[in-house]
C-alpha positions as a printed NumPy array, in Angstrom:
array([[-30.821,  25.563,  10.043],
       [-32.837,  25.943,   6.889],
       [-36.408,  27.072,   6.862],
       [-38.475,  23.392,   6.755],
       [-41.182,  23.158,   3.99 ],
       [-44.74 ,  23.231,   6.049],
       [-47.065,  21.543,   3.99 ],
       [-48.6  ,  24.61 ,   2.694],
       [-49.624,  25.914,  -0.758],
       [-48.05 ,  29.332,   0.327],
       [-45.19 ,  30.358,  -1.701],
       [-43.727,  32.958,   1.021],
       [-43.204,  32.338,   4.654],
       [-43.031,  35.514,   6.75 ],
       [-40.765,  36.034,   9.599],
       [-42.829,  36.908,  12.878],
       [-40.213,  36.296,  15.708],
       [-37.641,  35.146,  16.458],
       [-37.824,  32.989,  19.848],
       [-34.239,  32.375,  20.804],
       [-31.083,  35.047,  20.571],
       [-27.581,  34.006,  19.222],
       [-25.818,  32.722,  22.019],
       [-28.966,  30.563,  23.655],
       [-28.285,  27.085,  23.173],
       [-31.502,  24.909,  21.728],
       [-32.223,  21.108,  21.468],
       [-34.888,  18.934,  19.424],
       [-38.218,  20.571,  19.978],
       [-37.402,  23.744,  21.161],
       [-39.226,  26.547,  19.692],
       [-36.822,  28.663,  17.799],
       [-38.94 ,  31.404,  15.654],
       [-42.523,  31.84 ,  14.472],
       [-43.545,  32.158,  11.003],
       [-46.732,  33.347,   9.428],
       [-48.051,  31.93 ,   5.79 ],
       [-51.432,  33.853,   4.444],
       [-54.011,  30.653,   6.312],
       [-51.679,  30.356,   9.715],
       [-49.258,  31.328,  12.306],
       [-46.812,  28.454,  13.042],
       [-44.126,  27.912,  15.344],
       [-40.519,  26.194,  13.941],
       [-38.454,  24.187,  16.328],
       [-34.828,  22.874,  16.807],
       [-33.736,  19.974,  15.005],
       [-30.079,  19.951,  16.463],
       [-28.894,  20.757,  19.682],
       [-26.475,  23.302,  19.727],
       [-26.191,  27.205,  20.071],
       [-27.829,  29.443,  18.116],
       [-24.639,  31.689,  16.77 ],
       [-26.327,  33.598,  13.848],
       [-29.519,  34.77 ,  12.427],
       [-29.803,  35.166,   8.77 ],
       [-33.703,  36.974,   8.148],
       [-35.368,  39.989,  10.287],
       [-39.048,  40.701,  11.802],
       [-41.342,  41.095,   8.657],
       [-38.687,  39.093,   6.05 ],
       [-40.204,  36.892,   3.786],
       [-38.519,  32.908,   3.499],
       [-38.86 ,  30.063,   1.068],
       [-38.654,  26.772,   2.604],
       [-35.2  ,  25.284,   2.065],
       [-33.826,  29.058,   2.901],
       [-30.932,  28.8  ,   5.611],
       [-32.47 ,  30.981,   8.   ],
       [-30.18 ,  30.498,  11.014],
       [-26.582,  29.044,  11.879],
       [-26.511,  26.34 ,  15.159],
       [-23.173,  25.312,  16.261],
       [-23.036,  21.858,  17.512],
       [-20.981,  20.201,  19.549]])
């Protein structure tokens, strides 16, 4: 899963939380993490359905869009 680019000016994206644990499965639309740029908090979704298997930044990490942030395993 890489980190999408949201339409901001921002250069970082900061890691708030992550919403789903390795090991939950996710589909389209399900809120996986939530991100914070310096004018909003914003919530990134599923693209894929799969399961969630590893998580590749921490709370308080900073991300540039195209960053893989996250490895789904589909079926």
């Amino acid at each position: 899963m890489k980190m999408p680019d949201l339409a901001t000016n921002d250069t970082t994206i900061k890691l708030v939380e992550w919403r789903v644990q390795p090991g939950q499965a996710v589909k389209p639309g399900d809120v996986v993490l939530e991100v914070e740029t310096d004018k909003a908090t914003m919530e990134v979704e599923a693209t894929v359905t799969g399961v969630l298997r590893e998580t590749r930044f921490a709370r308080g990490d900073e991300m540039l869009p195209g960053d893989i942030i996250a490895i789904i395993e589909t079926a």
